[in-house]
C-alpha positions as CSV (number, residue, x, y, z in Angstrom):
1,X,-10.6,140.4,-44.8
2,X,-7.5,138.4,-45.2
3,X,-7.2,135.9,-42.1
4,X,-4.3,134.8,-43.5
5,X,-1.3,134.7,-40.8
6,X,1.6,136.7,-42.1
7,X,4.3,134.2,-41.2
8,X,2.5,131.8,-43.5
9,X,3.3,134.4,-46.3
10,X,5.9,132.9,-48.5
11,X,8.3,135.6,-48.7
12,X,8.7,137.4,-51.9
13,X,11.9,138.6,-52.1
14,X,15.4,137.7,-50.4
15,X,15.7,139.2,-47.3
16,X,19.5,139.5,-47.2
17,X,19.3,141.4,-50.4
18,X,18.6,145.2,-51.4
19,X,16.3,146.1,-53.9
20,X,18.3,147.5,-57.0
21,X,15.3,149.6,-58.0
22,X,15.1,151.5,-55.3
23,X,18.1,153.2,-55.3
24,X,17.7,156.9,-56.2
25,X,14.0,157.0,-55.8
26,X,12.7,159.9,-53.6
27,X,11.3,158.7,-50.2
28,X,9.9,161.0,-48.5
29,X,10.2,160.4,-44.5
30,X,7.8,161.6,-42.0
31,X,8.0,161.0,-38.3
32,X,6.5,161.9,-35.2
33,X,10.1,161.4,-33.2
34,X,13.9,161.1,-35.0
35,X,16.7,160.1,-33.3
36,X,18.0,158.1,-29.8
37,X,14.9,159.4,-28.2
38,X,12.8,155.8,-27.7
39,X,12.3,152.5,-29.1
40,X,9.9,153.5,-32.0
41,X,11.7,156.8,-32.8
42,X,15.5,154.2,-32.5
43,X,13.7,151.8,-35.3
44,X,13.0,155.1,-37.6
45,X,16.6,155.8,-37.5
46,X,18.1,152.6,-38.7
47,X,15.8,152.3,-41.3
48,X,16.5,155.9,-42.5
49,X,20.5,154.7,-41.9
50,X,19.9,151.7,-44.2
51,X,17.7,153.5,-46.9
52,X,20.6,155.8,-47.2
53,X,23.2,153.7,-46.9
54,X,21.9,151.7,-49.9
55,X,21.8,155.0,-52.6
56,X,18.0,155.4,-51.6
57,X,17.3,159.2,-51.3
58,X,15.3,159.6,-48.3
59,X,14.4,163.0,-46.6
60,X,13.2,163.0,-42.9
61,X,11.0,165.4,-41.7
62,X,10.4,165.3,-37.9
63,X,9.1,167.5,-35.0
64,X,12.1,170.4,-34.2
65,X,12.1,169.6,-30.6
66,X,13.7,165.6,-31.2
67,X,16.7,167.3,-31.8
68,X,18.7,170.3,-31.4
69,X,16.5,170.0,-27.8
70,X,17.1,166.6,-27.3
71,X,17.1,165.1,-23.9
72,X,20.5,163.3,-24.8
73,X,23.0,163.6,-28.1
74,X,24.0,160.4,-29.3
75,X,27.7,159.7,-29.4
76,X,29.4,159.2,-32.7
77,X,31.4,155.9,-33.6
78,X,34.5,156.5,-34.1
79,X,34.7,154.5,-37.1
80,X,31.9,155.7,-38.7
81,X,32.9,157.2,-42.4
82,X,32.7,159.8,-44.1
83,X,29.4,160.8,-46.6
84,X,30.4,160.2,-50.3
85,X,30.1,163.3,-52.4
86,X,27.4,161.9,-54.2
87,X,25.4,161.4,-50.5
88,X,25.9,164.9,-49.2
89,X,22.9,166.3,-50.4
90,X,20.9,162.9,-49.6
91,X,22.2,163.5,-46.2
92,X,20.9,166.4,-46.1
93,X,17.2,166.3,-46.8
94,X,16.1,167.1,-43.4
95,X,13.2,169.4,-42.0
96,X,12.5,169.8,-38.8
97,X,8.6,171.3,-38.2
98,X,7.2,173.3,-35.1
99,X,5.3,171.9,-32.8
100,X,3.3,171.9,-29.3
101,X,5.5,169.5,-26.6
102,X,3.2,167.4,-24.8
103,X,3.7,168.4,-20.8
104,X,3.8,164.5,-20.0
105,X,6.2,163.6,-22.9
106,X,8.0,166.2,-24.1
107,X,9.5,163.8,-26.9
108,X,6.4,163.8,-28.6
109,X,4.7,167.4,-30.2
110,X,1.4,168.2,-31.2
111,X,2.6,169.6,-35.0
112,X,1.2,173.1,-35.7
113,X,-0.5,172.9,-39.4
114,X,1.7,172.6,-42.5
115,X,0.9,172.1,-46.0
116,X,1.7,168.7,-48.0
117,X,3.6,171.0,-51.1
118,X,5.5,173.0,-48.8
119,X,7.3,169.7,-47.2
120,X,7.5,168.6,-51.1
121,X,9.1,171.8,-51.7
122,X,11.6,171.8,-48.4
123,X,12.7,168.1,-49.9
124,X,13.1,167.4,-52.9
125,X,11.4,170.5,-54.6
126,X,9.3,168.0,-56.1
127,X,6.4,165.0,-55.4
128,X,8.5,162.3,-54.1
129,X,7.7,158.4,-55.1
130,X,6.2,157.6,-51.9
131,X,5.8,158.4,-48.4
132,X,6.7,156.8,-45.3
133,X,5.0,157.6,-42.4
134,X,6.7,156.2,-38.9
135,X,4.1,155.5,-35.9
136,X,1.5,158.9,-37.5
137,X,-0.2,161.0,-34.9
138,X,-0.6,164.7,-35.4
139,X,2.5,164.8,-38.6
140,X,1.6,161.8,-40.7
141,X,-2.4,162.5,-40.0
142,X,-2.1,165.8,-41.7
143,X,-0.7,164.1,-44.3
144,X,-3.2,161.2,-45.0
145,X,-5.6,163.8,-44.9
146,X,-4.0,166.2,-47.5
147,X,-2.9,163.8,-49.5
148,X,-6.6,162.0,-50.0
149,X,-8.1,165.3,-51.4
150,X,-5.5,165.3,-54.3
151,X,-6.8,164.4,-57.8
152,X,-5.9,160.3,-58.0
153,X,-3.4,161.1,-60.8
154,X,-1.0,163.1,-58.2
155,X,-1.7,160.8,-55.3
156,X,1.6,159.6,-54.2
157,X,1.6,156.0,-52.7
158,X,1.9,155.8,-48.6
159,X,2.9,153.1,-46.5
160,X,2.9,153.6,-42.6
161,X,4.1,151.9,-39.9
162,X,2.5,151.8,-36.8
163,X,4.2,152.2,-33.6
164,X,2.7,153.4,-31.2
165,X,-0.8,152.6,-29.5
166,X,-2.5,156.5,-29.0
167,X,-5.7,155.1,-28.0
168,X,-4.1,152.7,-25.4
169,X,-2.1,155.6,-24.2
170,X,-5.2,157.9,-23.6
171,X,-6.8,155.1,-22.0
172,X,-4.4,154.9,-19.4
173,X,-3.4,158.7,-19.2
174,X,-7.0,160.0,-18.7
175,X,-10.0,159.5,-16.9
176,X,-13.6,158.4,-17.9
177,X,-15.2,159.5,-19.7
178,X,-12.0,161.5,-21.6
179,X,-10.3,158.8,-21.7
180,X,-13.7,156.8,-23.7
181,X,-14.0,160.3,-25.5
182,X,-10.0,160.0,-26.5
183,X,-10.1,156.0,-27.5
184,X,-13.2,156.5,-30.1
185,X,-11.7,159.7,-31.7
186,X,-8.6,158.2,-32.4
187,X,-9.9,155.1,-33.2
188,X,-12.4,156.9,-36.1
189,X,-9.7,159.1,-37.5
190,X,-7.3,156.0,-37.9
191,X,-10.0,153.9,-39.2
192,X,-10.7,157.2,-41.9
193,X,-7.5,157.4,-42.9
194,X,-6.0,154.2,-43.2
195,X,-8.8,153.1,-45.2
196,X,-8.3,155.5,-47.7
197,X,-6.6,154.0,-51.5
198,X,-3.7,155.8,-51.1
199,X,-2.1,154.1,-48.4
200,X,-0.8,150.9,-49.6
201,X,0.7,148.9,-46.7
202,X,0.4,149.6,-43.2
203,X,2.9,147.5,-41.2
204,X,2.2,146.6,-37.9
205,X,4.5,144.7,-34.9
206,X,2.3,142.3,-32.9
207,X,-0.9,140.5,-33.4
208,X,-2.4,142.7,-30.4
209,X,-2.2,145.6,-32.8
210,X,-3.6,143.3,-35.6
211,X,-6.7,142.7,-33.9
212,X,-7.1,146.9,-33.2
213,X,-6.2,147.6,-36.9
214,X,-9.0,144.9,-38.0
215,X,-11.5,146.7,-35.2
216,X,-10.8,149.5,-37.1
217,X,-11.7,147.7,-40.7
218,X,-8.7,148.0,-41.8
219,X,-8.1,145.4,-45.1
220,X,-6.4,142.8,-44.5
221,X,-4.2,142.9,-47.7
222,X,-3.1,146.2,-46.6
223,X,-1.3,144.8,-43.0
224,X,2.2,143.4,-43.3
225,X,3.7,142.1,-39.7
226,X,7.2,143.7,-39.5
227,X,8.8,143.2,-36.1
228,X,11.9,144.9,-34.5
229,X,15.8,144.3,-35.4
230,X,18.1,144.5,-32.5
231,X,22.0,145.2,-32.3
232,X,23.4,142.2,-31.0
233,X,27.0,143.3,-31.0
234,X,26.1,146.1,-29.3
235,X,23.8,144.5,-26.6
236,X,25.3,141.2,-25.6
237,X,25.9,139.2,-22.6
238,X,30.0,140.0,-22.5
239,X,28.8,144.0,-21.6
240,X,28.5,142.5,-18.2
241,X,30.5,144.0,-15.8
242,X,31.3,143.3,-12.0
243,X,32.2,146.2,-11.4
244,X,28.9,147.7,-11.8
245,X,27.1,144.9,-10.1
246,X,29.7,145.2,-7.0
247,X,28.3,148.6,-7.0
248,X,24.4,147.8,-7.5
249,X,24.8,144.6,-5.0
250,X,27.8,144.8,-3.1
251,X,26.2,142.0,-0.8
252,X,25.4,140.0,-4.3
253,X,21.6,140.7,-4.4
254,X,19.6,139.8,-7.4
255,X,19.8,142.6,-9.8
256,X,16.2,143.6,-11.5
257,X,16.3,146.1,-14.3
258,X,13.7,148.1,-15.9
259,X,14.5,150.5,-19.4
260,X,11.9,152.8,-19.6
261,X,10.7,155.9,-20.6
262,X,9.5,157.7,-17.0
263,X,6.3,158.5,-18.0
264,X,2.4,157.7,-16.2
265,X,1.2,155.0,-19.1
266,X,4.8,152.8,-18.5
267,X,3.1,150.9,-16.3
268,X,5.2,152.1,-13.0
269,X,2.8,152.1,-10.7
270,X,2.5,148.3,-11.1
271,X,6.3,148.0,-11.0
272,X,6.6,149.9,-7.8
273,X,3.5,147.8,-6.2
274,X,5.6,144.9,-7.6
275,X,9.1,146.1,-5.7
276,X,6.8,146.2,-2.5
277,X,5.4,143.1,-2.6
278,X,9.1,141.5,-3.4
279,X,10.4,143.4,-0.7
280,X,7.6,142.4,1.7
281,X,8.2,138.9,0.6
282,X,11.7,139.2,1.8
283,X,13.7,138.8,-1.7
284,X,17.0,140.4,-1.2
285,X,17.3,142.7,-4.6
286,X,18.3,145.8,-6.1
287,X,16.3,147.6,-8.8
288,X,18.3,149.2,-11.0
289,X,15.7,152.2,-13.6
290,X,17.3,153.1,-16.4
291,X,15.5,155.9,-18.0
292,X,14.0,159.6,-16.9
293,X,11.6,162.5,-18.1
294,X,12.7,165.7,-19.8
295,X,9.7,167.0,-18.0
296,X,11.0,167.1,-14.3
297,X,7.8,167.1,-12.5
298,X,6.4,164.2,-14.4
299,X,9.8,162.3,-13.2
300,X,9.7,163.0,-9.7
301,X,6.1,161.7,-9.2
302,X,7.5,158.5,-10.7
303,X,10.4,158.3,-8.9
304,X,8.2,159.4,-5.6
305,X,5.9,156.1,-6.6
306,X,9.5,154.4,-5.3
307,X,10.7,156.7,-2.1
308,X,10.8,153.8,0.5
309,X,12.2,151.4,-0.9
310,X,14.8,154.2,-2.3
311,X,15.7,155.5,1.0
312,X,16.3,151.7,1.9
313,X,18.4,151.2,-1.2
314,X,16.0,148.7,-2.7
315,X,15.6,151.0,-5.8
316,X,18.3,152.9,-7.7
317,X,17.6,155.4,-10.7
318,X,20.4,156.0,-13.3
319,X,18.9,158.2,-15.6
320,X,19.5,158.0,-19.1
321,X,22.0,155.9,-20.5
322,X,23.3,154.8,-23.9
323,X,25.1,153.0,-26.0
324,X,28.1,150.8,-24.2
325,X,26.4,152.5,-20.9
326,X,23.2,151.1,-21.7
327,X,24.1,147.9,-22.9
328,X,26.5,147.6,-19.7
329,X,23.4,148.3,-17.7
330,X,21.4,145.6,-19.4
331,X,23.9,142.6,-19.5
332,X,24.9,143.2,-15.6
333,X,21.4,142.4,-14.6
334,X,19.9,139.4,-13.9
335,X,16.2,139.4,-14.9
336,X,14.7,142.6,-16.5
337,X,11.2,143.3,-15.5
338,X,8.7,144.6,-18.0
339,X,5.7,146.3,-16.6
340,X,3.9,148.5,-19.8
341,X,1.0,147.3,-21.4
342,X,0.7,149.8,-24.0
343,X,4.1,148.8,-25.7
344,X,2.6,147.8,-29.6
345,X,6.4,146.0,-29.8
346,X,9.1,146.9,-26.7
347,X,12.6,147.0,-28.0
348,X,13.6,147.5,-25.0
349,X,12.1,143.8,-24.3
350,X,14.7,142.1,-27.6
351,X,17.4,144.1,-26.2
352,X,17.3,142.6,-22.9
353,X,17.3,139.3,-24.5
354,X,20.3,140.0,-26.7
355,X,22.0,140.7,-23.6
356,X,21.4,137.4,-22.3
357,X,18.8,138.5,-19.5
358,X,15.5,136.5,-18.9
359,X,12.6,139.1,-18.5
360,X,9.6,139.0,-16.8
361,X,6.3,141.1,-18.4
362,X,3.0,141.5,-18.2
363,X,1.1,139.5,-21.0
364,X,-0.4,142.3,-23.4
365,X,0.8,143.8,-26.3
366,X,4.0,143.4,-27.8
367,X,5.9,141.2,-25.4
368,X,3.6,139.1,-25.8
369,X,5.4,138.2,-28.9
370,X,8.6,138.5,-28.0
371,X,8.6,136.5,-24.9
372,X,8.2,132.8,-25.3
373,X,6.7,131.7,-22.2
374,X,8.8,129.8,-20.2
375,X,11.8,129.7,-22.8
376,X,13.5,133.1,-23.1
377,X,11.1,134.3,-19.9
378,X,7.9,134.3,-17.8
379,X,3.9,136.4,-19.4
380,X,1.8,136.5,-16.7
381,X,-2.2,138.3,-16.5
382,X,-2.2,142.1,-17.2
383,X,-3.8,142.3,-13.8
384,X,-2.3,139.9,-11.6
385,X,0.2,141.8,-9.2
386,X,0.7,138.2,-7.4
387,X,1.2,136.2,-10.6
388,X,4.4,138.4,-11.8
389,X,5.8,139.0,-8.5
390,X,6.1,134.4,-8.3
391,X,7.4,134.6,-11.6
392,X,9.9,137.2,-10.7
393,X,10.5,135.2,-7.3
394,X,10.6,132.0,-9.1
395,X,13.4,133.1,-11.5
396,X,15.7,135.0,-8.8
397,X,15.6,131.9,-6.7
398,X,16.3,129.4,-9.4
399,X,19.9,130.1,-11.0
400,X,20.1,126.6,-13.8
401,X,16.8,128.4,-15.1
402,X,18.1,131.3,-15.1
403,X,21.3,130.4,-16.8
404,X,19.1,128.4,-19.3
405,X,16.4,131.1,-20.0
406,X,19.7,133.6,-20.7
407,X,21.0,131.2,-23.3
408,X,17.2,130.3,-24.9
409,X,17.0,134.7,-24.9
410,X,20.4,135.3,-26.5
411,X,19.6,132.6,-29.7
412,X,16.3,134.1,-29.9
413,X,17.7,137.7,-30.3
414,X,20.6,136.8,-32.7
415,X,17.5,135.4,-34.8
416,X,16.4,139.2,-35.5
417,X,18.5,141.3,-37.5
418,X,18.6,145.0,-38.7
419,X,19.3,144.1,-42.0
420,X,16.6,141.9,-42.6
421,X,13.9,143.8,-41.3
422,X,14.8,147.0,-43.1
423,X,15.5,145.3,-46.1
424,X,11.8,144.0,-45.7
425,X,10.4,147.4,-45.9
426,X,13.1,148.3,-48.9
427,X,11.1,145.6,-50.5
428,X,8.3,146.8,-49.8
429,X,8.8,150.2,-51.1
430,X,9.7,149.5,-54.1
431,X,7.2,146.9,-55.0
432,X,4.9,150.0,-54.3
433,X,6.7,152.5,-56.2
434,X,6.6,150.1,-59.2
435,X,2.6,149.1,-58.8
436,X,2.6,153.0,-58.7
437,X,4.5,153.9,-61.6
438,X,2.5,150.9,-63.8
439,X,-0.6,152.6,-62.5
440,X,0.1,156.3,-63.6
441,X,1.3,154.9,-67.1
442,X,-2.6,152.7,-67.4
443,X,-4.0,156.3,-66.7
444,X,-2.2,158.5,-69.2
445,X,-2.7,156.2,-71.6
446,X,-6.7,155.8,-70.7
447,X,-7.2,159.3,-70.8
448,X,-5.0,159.9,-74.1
449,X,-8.3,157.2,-75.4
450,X,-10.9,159.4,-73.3
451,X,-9.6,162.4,-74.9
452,X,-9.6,160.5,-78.8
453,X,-13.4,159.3,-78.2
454,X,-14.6,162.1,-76.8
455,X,-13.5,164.7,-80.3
456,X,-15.4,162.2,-82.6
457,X,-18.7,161.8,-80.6
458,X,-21.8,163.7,-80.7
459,X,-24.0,164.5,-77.7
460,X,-25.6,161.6,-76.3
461,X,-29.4,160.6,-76.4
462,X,-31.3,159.2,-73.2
463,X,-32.7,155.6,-73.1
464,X,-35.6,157.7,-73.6
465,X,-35.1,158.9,-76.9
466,X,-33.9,162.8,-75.6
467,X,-30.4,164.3,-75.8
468,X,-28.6,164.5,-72.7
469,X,-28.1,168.2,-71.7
470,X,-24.7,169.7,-71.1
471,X,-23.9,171.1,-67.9
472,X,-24.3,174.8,-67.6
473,X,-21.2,176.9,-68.8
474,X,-21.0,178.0,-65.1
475,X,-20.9,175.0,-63.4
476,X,-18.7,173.7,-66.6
477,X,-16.5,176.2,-66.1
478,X,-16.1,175.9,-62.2
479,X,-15.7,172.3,-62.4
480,X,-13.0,173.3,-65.1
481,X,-11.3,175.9,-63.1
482,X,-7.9,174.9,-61.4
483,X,-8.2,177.3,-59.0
484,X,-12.0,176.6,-57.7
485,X,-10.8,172.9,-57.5
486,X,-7.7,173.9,-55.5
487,X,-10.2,176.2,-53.3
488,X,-12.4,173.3,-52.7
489,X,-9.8,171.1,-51.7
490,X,-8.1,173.6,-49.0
491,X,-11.7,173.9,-47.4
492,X,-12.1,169.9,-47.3
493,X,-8.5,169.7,-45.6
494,X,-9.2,173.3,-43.8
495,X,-12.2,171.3,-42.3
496,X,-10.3,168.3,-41.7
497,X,-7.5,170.0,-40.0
498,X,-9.9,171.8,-37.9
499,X,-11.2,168.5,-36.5
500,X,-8.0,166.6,-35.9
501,X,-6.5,169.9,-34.3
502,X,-9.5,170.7,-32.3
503,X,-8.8,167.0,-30.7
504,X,-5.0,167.2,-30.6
505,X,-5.3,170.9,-28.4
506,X,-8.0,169.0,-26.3
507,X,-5.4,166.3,-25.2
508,X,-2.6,169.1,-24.8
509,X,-4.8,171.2,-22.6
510,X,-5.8,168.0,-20.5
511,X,-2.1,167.6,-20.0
512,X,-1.3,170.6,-19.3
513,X,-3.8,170.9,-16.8
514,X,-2.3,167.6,-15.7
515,X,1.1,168.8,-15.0
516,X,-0.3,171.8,-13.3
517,X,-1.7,169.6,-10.6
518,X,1.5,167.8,-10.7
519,X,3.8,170.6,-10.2
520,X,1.1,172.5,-7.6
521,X,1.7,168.8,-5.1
522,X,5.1,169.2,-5.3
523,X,5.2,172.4,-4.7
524,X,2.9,172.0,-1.3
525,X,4.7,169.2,-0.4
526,X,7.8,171.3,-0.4
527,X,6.2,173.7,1.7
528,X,5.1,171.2,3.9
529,X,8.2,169.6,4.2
530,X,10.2,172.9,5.4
């Protein structure tokens, strides 16, 4: 295994650059989430954007509930043009896919079955020259698995990019021993089908996810580091408006933020232990939570997590917010406060910095990359309450380092561009199309020479002197036969299927059993409250 660090790599192409070749080549797309629903399912978008943008022809197929259901509909800029006649029918290579909502993240869907050649058919009615797979759970592991019992001359190349930590989120979202039971079936199934031929490159965004894909024996010439882009006109330090902080801190508090998904493995339960303990220590702040929960009951234990310090308008929640009214939100703060540990990157982390605010997080996964240590912002333990609440104290009462962090955060973020991280996995594609292509070509013409040899030979003899007996006509016939091949292969992914399914309904019940507890305590404490 390649110990190699990837920053070491010399890189191979320019990043600023395109690849010609790639343009026109069918890409086919798969996601778990599409659209302004989260970080990971943000970075899938602008890479699909840029793809596009650039002539490739890329069709996205995503769970039906990431968008005509969408918690929020992004807004349009007004400047954005019109698609060329040539890119109308690129644009439109969509499918969206049924699926199961999970009860504690609706944004995410357990995806009902669905065969590989009925998305090829939806597309581009046709194989496409690769496959993409953004952050695969139940969508891109059907895949892999299909795709692995194909005959090696129609295996179509996959790269995948891995977003988002399942077995860290079942850790935290389950008890023992589900949640032990949850962490080792993920962590096989990963492990079976990343190792598999067919998929190329799997990109990862931290070294904390480097060391799980390497637990998992994953090849080290297969991982690529491939970090997160961030708008910076969009999310800069002139968003900042006094209005909004007049109306956050009319008595000029410090202003903490926090953009996050409401959901049980964010880490909120340390944040709101963390307000407490600020409040008990007498800093004079308002925390400002950007973010919410299309499944109501799930956001009200949340917000309930915070009711004290609410009623004493320590804590205010805003909901979602977007665009200008999200990047307003980030550059009128004065630290933002990181609490998630299961975070494999945390966009939300760069676009704080691009906005010129310091942040304070906890010191596991992907922060941990992101923030330089007493430069842009403070790591402290996982564990330690006390350790992030004096980092958070030490930054609100110290205004040159604040001022100097915000600057140190800013250059960092201007460093990382869309651009050249999307052009990095253009690259990448099309360096794998091509090894693909040059492949397929060494195999047609090997077997053209198989199929020359094997007319002028005549049956073999044994070291031993005796012939080597055919197979039976049966068996030579069954082998033969397209159809018992094709039989054989639905049973392997039939069986396959039935596996991953059988654990994918197991976590769905869990949670549904989860938010039926959830929603039988709030409906008590309603009672009890009357």
């Amino acid at each position: 295994m390649s110990s190699q660090p990837d920053s070491l790599r010399p890189p191979a192409h320019p990043p600023a650059e395109f690849p010609e070749s790639l343009r026109g080549k069918r890409i086919l797309l798969c996601t778990e989430s599409f659209g302004p629903v989260n970080g990971v399912s943000r970075t899938t978008l602008m890479l699909v954007n840029h793809l596009r943008a650039n002539g490739a022809n890329v069709a996205v197929v995503a769970p039906d509930n990431h968008t005509r259901k969408n918690t929020f509909v992004p807004r349009q800029p007004s400047a954005t043009p019109e698609p060329a006649a040539d890119d109308v029918g690129r644009q439109s290579l969509d499918v969206r896919i049924q699926g199961y909502p999970l009860p504690y993240n609706p944004e995410l869907s357990i995806v009902y079955p669905v065969r590989l050649s009925t998305l090829y058919r939806r597309t581009f009615e046709t194989t496409p020259d690769l496959i993409y797979l953004a952050s695969p759970a139940s969508l891109g592991f059907q895949v892999m698995l299909q795709l692995r019992q194909q005959p090696l001359e129609n295996q179509v190349p996959i790269i995948c990019n891995f977003q988002t930590d399942l077995a860290g989120y079942c850790n935290i979202l389950f008890p023992p021993p589900f949640s032990n039971l949850a962490v080792l079936a993920f962590s096989r199934v990963q492990s079976f089908l990343f190792n598999h031929s067919s998929v190329k490159t799997l990109f990862y965004p931290s070294r904390f996810i480097r060391r799980y894909l390497e637990k998992q024996r994953v090849k080290g010439e297969k991982l690529e580091i491939l970090q997160r882009g961030v708008d910076t006109q969009l999310f800069h330090p002139r968003r900042q408006s006094d209005t909004l902080r007049r109306q956050l801190a009319p008595n000029n508090e410090i202003i903490l933020i926090c953009v996050s998904r409401l959901g049980g493995e964010k880490g909120f339960e340390f944040l709101a232990e963390a307000a407490k303990e600020l409040d008990a220590r007498g800093l004079d702040f308002k925390l400002h939570i950007v973010g919410g929960n299309r499944n109501a009951a799930v956001e009200t234990e949340i917000k309930d997590a915070f009711s004290a310090l609410v009623d004493k308008g320590k804590v205010v929640f805003a909901g979602f917010l977007m665009g200008e009214e999200l990047a307003t939100a980030y550059a009128s703060a004065d630290i933002f406060l990181h609490c998630s540990i299961t975070e494999t990157f945390g966009l939300v982390v760069l676009e704080s910095m691009a906005s010129g605010v310091p942040v304070v997080a906890r010191d596991e996964g992907g922060p941990s990359d992101t923030v330089r240590d007493g430069k842009t912002g403070f790591l402290t333990p996982p564990e330690s309450l006390d350790s992030f609440v004096e980092k958070v104290m030490l930054l609100a009462g110290d205004v040159a380092m604040r001022k100097q962090f915000s600057e140190d955060a800013r250059s960092q973020a201007e460093e990382a561009t869309w651009d050249k991280i999307n052009n990095q996995v253009a690259w990448r594609m099309a360096d794998t199309i091509a090894a693909s292509e040059r492949e397929r070509a060494e195999m047609l013409v090997g077997a053209k020479l198989a199929q020359q040899d094997q007319g002028s030979e005549e049956p073999a003899a044994s070291g031993s002197g005796e012939l080597v007996m055919a197979p039976s006509p049966l068996f030579g016939w069954l082998m033969m036969s397209e159809t018992f091949k094709a039989r054989a292969a639905d049973a392997r992914v039939l069986g396959g299927m039935a596996a991953i399914s059988a654990s994918w309904i197991a976590v769905g019940a869990y949670l549904v059993f989860i938010n039926a507890g959830i929603w039988v305590k709030k409906t008590f404490r309603g009672l009890l409250w009357r």
